[in-house]
PyMOL Python script that loads the backbone (N, CA, C, O; Angstrom):
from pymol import cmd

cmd.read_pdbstr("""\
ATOM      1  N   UNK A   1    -117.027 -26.300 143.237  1.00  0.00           N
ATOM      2  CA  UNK A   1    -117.221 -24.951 143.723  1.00  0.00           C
ATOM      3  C   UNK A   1    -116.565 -24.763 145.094  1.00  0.00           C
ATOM      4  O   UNK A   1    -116.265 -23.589 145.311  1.00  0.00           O
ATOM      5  N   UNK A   2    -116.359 -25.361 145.773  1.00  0.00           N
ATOM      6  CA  UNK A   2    -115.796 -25.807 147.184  1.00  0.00           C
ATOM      7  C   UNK A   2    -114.240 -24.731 147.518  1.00  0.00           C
ATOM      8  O   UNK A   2    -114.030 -23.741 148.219  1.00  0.00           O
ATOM      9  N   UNK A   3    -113.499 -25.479 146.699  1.00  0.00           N
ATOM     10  CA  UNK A   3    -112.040 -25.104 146.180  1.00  0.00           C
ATOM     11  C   UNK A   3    -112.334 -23.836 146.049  1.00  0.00           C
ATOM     12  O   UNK A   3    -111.995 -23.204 147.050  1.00  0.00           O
ATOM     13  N   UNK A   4    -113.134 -22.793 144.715  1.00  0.00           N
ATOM     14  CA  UNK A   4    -112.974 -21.905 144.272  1.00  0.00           C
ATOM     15  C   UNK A   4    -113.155 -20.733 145.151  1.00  0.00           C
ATOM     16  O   UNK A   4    -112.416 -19.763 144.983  1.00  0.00           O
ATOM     17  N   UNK A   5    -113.975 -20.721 145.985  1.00  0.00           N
ATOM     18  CA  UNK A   5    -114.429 -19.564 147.023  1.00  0.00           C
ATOM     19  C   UNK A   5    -113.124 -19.244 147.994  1.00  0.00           C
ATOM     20  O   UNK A   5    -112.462 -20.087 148.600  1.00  0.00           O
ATOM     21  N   UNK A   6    -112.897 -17.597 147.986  1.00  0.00           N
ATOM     22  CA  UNK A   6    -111.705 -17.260 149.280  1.00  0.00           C
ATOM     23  C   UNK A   6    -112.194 -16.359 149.820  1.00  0.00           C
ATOM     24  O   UNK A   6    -113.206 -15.755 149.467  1.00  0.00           O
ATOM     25  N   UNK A   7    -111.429 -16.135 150.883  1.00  0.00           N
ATOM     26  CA  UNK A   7    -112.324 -14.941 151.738  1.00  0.00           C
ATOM     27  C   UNK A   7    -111.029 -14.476 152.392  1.00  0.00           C
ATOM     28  O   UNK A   7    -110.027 -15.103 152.735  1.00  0.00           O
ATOM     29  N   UNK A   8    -111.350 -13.200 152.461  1.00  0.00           N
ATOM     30  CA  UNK A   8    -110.343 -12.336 152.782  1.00  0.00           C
ATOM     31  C   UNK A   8    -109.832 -12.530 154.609  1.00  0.00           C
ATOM     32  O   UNK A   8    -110.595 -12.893 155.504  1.00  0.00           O
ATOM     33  N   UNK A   9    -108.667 -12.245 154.738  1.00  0.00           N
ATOM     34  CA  UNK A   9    -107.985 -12.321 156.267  1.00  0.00           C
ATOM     35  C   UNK A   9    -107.743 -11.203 156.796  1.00  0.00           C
ATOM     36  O   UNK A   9    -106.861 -11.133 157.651  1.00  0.00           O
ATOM     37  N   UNK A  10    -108.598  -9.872 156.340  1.00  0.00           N
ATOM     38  CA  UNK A  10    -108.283  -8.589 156.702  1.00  0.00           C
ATOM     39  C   UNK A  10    -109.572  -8.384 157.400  1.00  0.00           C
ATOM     40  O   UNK A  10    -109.808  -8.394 158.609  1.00  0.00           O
ATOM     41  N   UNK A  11    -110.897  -8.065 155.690  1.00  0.00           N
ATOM     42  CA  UNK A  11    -111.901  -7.476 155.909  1.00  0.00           C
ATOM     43  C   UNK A  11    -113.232  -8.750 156.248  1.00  0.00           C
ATOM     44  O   UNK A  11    -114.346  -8.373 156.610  1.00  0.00           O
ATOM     45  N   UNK A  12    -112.899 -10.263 156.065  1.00  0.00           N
ATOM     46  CA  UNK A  12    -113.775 -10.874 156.097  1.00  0.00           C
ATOM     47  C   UNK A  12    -115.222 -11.383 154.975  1.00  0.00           C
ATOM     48  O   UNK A  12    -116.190 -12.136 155.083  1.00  0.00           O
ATOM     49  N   UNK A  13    -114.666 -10.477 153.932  1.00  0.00           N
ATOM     50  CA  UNK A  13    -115.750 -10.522 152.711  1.00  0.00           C
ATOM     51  C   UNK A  13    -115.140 -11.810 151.944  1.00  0.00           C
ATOM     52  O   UNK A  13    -113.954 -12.085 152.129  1.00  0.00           O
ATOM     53  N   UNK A  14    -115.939 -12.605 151.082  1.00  0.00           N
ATOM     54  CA  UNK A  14    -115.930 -13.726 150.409  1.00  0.00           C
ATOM     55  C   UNK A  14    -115.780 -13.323 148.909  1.00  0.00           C
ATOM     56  O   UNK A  14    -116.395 -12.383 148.404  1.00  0.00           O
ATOM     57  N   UNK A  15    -114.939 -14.093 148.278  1.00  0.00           N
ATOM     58  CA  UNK A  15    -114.671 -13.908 146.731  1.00  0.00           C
ATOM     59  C   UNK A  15    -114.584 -14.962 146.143  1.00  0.00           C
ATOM     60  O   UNK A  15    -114.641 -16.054 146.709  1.00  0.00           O
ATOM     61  N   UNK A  16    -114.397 -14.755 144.617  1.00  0.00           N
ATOM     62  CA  UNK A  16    -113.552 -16.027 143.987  1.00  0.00           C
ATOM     63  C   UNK A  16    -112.692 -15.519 143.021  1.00  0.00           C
ATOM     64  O   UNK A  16    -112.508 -15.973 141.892  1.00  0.00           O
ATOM     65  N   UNK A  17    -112.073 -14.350 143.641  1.00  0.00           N
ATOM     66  CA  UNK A  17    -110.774 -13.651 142.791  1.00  0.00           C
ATOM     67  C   UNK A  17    -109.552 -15.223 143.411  1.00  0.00           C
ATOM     68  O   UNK A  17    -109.772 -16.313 143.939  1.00  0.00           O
ATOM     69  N   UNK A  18    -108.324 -14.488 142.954  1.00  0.00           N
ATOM     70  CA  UNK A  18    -107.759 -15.887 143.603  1.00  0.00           C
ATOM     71  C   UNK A  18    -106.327 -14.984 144.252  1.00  0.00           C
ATOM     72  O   UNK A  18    -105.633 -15.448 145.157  1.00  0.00           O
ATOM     73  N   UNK A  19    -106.110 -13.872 143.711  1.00  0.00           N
ATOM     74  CA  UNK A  19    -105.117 -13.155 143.835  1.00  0.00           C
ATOM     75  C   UNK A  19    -105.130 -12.362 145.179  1.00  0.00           C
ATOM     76  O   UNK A  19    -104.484 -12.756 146.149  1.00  0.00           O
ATOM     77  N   UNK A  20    -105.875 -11.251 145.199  1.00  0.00           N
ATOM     78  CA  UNK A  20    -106.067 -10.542 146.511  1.00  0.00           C
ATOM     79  C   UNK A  20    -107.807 -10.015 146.564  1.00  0.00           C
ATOM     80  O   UNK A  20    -108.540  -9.806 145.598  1.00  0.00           O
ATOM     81  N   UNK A  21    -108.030  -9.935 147.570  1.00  0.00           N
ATOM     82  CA  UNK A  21    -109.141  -8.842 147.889  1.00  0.00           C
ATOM     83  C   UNK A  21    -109.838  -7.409 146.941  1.00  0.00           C
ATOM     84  O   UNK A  21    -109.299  -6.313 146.786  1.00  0.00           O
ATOM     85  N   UNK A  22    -111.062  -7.827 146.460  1.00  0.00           N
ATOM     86  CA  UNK A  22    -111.335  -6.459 145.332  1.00  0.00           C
ATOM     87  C   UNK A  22    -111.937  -5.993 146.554  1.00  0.00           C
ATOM     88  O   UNK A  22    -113.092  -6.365 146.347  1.00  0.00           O
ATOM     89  N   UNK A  23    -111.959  -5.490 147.579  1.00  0.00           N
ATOM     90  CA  UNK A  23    -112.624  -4.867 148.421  1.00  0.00           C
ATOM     91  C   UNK A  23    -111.635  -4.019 149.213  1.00  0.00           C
ATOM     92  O   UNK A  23    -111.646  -2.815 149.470  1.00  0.00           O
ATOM     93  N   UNK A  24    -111.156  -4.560 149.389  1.00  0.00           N
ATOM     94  CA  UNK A  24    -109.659  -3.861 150.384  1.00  0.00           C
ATOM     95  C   UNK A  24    -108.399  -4.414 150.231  1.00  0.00           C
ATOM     96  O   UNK A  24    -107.424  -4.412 150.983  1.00  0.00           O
ATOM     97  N   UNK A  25    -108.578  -4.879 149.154  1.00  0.00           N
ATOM     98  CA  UNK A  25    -106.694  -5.372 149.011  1.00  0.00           C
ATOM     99  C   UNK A  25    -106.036  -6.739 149.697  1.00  0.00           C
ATOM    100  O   UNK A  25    -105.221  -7.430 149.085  1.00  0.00           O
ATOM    101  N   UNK A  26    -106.526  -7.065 151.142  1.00  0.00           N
ATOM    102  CA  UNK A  26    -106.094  -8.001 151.787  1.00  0.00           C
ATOM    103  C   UNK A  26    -105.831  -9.656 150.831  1.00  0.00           C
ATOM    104  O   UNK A  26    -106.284 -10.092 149.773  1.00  0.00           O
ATOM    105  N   UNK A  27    -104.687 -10.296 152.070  1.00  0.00           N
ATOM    106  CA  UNK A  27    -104.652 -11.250 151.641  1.00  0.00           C
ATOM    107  C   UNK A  27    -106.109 -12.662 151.287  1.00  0.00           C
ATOM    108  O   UNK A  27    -106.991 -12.647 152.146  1.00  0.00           O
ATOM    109  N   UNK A  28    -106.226 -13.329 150.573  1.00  0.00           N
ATOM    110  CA  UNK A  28    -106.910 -14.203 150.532  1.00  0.00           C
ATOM    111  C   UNK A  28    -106.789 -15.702 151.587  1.00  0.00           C
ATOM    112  O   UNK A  28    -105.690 -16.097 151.974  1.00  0.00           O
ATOM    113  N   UNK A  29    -107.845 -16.280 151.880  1.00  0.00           N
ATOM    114  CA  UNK A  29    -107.318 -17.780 152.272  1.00  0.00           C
ATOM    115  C   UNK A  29    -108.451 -18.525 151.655  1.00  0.00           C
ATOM    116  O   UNK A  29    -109.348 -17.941 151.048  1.00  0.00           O
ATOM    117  N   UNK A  30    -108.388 -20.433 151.889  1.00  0.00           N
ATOM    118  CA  UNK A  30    -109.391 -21.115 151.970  1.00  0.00           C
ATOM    119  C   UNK A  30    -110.366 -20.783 152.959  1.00  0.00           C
ATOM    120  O   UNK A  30    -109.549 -20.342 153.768  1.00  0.00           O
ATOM    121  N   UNK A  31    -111.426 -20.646 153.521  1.00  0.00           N
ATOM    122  CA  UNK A  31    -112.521 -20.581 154.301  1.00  0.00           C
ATOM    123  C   UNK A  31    -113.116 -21.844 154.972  1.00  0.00           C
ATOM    124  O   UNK A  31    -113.889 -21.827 155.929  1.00  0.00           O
ATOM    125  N   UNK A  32    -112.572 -23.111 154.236  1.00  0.00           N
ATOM    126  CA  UNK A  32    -112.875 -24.491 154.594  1.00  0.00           C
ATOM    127  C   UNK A  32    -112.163 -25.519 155.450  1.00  0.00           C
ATOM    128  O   UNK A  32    -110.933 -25.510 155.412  1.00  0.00           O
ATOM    129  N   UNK A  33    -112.489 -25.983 155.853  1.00  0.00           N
ATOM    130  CA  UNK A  33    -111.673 -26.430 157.278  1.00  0.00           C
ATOM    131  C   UNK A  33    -110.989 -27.757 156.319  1.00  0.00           C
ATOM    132  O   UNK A  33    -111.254 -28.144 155.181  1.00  0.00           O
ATOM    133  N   UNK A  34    -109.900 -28.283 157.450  1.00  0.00           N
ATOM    134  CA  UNK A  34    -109.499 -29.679 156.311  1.00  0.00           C
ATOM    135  C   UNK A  34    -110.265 -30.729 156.767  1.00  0.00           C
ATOM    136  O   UNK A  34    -110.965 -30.805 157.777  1.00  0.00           O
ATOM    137  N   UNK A  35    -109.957 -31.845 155.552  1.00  0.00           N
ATOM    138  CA  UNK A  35    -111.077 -33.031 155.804  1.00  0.00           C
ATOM    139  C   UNK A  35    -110.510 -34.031 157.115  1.00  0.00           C
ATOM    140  O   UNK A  35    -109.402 -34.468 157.425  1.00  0.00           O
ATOM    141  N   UNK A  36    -111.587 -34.115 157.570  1.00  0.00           N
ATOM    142  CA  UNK A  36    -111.285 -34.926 158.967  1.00  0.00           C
ATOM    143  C   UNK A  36    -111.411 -36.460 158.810  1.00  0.00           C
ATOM    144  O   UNK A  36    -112.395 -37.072 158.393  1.00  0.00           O
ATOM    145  N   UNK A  37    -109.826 -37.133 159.365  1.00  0.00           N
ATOM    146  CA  UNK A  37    -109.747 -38.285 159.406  1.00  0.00           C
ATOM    147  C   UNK A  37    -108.990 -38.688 161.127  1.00  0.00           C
ATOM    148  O   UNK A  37    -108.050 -38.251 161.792  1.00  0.00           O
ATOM    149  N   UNK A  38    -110.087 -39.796 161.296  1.00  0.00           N
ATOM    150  CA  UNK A  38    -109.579 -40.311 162.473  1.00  0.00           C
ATOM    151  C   UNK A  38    -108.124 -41.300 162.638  1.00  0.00           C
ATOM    152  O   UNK A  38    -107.701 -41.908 163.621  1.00  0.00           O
ATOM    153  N   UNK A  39    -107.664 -41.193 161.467  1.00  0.00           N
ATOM    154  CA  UNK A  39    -106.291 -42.104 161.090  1.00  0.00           C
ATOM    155  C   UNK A  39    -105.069 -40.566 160.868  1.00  0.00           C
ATOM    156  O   UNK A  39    -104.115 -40.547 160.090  1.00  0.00           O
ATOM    157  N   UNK A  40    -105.539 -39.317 161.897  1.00  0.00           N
ATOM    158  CA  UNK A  40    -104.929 -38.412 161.248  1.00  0.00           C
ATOM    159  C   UNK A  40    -102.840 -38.664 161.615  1.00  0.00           C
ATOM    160  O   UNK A  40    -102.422 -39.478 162.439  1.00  0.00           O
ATOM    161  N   UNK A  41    -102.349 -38.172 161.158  1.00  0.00           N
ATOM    162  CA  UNK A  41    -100.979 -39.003 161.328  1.00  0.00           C
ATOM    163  C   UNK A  41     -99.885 -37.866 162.413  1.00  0.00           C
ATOM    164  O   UNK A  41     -98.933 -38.086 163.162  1.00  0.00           O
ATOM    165  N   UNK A  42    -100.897 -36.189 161.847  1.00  0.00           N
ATOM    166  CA  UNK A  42    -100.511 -35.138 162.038  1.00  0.00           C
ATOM    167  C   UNK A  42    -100.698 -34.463 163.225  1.00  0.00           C
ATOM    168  O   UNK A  42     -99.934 -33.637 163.723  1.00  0.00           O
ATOM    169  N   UNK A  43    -102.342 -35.073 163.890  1.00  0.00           N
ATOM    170  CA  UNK A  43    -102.641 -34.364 164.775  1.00  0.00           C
ATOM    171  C   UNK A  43    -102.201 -33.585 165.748  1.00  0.00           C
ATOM    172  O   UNK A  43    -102.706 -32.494 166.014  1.00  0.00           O
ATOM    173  N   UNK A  44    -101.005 -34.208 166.482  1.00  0.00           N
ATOM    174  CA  UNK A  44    -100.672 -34.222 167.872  1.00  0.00           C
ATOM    175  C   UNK A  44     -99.904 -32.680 167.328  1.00  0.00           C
ATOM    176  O   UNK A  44    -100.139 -31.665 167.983  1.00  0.00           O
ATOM    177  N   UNK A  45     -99.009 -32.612 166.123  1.00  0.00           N
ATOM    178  CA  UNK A  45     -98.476 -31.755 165.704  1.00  0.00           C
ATOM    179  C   UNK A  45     -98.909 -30.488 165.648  1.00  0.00           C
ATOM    180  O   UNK A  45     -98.317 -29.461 165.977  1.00  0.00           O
ATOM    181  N   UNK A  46    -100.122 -30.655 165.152  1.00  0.00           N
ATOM    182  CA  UNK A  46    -100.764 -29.486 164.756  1.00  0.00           C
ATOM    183  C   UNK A  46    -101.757 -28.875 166.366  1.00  0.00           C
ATOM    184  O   UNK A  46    -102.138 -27.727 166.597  1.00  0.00           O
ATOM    185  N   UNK A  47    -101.917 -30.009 167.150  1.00  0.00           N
ATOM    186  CA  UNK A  47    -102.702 -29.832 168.750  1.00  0.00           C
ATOM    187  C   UNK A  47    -101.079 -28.819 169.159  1.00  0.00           C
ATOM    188  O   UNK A  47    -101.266 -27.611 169.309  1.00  0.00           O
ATOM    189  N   UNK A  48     -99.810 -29.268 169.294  1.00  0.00           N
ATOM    190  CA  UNK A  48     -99.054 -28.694 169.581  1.00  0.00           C
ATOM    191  C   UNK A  48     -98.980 -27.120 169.353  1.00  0.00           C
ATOM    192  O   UNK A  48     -99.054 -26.161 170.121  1.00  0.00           O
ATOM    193  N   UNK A  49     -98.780 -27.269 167.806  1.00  0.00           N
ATOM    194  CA  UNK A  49     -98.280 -25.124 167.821  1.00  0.00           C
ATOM    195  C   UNK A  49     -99.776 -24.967 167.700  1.00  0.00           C
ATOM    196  O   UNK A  49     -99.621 -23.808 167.316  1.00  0.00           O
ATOM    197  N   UNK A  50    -100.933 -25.091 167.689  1.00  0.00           N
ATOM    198  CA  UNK A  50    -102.197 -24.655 168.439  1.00  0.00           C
ATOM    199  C   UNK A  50    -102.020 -23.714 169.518  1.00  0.00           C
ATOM    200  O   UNK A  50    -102.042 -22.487 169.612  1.00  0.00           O
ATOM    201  N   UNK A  51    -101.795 -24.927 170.495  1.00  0.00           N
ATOM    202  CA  UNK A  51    -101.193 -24.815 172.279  1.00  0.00           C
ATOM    203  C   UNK A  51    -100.075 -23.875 172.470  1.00  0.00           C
ATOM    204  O   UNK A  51    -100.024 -23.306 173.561  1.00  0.00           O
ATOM    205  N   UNK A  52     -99.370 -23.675 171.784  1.00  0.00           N
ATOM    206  CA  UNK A  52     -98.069 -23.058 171.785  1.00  0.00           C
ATOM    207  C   UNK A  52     -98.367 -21.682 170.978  1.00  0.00           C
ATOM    208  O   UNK A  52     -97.486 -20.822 170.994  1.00  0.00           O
ATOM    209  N   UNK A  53     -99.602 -21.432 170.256  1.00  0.00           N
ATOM    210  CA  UNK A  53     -99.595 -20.010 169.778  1.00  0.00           C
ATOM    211  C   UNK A  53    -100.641 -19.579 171.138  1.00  0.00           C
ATOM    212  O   UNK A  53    -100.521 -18.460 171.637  1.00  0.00           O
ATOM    213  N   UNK A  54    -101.536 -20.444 171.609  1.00  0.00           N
ATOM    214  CA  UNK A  54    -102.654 -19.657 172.282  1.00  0.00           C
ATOM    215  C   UNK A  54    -101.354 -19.655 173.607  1.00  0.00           C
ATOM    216  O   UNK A  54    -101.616 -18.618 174.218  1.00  0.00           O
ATOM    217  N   UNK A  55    -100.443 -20.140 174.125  1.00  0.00           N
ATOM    218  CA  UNK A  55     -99.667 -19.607 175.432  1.00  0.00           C
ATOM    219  C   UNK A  55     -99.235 -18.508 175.071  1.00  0.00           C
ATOM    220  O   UNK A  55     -99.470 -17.622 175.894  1.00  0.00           O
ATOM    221  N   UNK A  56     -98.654 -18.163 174.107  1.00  0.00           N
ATOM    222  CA  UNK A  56     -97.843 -17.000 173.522  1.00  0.00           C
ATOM    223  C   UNK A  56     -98.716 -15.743 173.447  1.00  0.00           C
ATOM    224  O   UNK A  56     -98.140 -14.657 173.386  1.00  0.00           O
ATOM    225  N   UNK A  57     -99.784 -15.783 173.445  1.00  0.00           N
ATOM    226  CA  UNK A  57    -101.466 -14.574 173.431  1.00  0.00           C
ATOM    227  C   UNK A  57    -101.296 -14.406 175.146  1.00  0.00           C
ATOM    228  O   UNK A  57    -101.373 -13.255 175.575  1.00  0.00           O
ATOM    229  N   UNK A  58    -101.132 -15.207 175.851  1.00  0.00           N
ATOM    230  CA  UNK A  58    -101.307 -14.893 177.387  1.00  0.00           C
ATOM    231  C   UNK A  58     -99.859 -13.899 177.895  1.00  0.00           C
ATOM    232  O   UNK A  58     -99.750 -13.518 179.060  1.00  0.00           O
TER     233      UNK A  58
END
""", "prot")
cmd.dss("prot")
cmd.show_as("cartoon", "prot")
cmd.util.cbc("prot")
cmd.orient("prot")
């Protein structure tokens, strides 16, 4: 059941359409964070454009 649930990136309502939003159309995403490993290989990468989208907001 995990997998199946999306929730919209517009209005914030939860589904398990898979296509778009029966509420307002918006796009869908996962709602679930990824699984956390301390062997991550990616991190620093992903700490990077993090850092680099929140400078770009200022």
């Amino acid at each position: 059941m995990k997998g199946m649930i999306k929730k919209c990136s517009v209005c914030g309502e939860y589904t398990l359409r898979e296509e778009k939003c029966p509420y307002c159309g918006g796009a869908l995403k996962n709602p679930h964070p990824a699984r956390f490993s301390p062997e991550d290989k990616y991190s620093k990468y992903r700490l990077a454009l993090t850092l680099s989208a929140r400078k770009g907001k200022d």
